[in-house]
C-alpha positions as CSV (number, residue, x, y, z in Angstrom):
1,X,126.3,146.2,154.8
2,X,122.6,145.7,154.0
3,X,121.0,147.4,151.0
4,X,117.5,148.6,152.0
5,X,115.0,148.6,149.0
6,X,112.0,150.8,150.0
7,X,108.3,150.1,149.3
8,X,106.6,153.2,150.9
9,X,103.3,154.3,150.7
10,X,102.6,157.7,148.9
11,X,102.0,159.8,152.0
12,X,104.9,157.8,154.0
13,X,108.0,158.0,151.9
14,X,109.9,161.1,153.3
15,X,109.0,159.7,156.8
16,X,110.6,156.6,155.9
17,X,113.9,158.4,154.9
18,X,114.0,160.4,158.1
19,X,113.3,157.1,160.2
20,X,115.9,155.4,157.9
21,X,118.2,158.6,158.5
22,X,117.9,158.3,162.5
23,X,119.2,154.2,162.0
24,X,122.7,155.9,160.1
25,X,121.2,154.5,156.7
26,X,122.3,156.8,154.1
27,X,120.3,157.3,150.8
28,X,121.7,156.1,147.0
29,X,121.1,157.6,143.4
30,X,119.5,155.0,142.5
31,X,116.5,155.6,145.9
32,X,117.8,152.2,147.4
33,X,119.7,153.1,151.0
34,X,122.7,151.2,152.6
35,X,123.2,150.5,156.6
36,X,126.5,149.4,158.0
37,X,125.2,146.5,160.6
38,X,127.8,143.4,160.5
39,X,129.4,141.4,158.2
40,X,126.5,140.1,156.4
41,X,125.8,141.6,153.1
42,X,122.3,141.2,152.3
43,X,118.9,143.3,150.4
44,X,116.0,144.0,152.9
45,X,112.8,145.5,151.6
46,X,110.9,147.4,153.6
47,X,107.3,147.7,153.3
48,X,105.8,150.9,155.2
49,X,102.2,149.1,156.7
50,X,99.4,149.2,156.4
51,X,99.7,148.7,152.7
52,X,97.2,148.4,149.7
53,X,96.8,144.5,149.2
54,X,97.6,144.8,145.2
55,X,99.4,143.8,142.5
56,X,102.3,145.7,143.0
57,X,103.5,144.9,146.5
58,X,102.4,141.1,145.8
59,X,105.2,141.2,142.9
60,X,107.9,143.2,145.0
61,X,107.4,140.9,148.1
62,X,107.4,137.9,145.7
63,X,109.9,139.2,144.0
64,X,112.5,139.8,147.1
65,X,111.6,136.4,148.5
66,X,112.0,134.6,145.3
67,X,115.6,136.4,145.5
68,X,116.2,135.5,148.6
69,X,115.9,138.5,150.4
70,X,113.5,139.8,153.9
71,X,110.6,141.7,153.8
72,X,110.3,143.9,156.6
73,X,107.0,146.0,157.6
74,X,106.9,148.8,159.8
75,X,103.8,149.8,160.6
76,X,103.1,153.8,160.1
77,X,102.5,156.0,163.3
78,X,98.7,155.9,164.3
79,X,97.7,153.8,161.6
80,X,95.8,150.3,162.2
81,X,95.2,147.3,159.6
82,X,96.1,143.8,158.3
83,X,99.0,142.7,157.6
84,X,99.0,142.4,153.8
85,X,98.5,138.7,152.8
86,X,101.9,138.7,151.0
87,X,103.9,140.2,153.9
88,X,102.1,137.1,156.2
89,X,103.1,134.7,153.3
90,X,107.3,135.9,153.1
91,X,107.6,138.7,155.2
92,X,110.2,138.7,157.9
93,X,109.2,140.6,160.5
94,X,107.0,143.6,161.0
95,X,107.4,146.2,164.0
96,X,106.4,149.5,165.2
97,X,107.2,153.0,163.9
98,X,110.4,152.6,166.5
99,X,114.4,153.4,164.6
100,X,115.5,151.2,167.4
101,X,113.3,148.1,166.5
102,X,113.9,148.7,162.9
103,X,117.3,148.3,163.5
104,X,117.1,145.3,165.3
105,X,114.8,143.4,162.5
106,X,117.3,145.1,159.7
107,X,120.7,144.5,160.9
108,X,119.3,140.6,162.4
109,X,119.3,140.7,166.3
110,X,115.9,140.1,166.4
111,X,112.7,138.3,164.6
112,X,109.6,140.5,165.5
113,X,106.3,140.4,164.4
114,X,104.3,143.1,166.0
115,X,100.6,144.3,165.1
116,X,99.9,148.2,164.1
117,X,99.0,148.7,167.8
118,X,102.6,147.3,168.6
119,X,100.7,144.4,170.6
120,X,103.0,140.9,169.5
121,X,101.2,139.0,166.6
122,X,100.5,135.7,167.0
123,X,101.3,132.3,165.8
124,X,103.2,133.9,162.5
125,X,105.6,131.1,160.3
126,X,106.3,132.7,156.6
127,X,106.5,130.5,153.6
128,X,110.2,129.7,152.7
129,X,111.6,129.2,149.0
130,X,112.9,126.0,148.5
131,X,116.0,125.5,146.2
């Protein structure tokens, strides 16, 4: 069961939840959402792109990765920019406005770090905690 922990931008958020409702995710009191996909239990926040480069994603990206936990972007329909500097620094993957790829980055079958135009990013390698 993966717990998805949602980082959406104000004019993004009830997309999000119908993207996330298409996947089977189903939302919790407490705003986080849980997807049945394997074995693995894990948290995944998800980080709707592009996104303001401030303080407050740098501590809840920061924050996930310091627990342990992806960072996932997925980039908003007919929107372009950069990657936020914190997503490039811990973020696991980042894909189109696609239920299908966000299922694959979420539930693990694939690693996929795509640009707003969908077009494959290059040469990306995210910092790692050390224990």
């Amino acid at each position: 069961m993966k717990t998805l922990t949602l980082h959406p931008t104000p004019d993004h958020g009830q997309a999000l939840a119908d993207l996330l409702t298409r996947l089977g995710a189903t939302a919790q009191a407490n705003g986080d959402w849980l997807l049945n996909c394997g074995s693995t239990s894990e948290t995944v926040l998800i980080v709707v792109l592009p996104a303001r480069n401030d303080a407050a994603l740098t501590t809840a990206v920061g924050a996930a990765a310091a627990q342990g936990q992806r960072v996932i972007g997925v980039w908003a329909p007919g929107l372009s920019g950069d990657l936020p500097q914190s997503l490039a620094d811990y973020g696991g993957a980042a894909v189109g406005w696609s239920a299908a790829a966000l299922h694959g980055v979420i539930c693990g079958e694939a690693s996929v770090w795509e640009d707003a135009g969908g077009g494959e990013r290059a040469g990306q390698f995210p910092k790692r905690n050390v224990c």
